[in-house]
N, C-alpha and C positions, 0 to 999 in steps of 0.2 A: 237612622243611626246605622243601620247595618249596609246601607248602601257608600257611608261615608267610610266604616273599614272594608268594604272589598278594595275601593278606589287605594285606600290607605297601603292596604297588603299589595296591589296590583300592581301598585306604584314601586314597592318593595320587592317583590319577582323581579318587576324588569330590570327594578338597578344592581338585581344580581345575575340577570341575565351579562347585561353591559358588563360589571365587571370580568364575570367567567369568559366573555367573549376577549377580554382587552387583555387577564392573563393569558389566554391560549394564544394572544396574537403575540405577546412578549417573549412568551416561551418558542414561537416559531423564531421570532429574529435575534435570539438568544443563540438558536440552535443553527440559524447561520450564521452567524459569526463565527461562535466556535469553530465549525468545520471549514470555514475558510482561512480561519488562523492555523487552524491541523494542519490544510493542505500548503499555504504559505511555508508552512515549518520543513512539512517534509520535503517539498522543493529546494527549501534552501539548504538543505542538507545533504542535496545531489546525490538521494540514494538511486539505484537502478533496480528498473522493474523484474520482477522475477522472471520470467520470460527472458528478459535479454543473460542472466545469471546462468541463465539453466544454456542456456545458448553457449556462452562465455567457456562454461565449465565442463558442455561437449566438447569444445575446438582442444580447449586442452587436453582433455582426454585424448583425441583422434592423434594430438601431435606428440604427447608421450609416448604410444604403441608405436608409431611412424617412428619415433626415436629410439624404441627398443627394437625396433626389426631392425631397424640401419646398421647398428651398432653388432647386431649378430652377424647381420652379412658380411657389413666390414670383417671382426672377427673370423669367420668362415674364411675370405679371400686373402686374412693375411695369412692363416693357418697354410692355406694352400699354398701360396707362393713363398711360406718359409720364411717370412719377414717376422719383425717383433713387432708385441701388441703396442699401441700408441696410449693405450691409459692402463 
């Protein structure tokens, strides 16, 4: 008798072995999908990487001071020659 419940129980382990195996395999291709749909999304939402933002956000900085220095010199060169300001 007692060899007929290990077999009993043994047989019950494994098929919760299988199962535990079969949720952890669901919960992987669960977990890709999800993040293929994430990155799906955020692609088609044509955001830009940070990197290229921080890029972006230098160039304009460089061309605003580029644009305030100009506008002083101008000013400076009409003061000099006596002309009126243009803005």
């Amino acid at each position: 008798m007692t060899q007929t419940n290990n077999r009993f129980f043994d047989e019950i382990g494994r098929l919760m072995n299988d199962a535990a195996g079969a949720a952890q395999g669901v919960k992987r291709e669960f977990d890709s999908v999800i993040r293929s749909q994430a990155e799906k999304f955020l692609r088609d939402m044509d955001l830009v990487k940070r990197e290229e933002f921080e890029a972006v956000k230098d160039m304009a900085r460089l061309a605003r001071e580029e644009n305030e220095a100009l506008k002083a010199r101008l000013a400076a060169l009409e003061a000099k020659l006596g002309g009126t300001p243009t803005s």
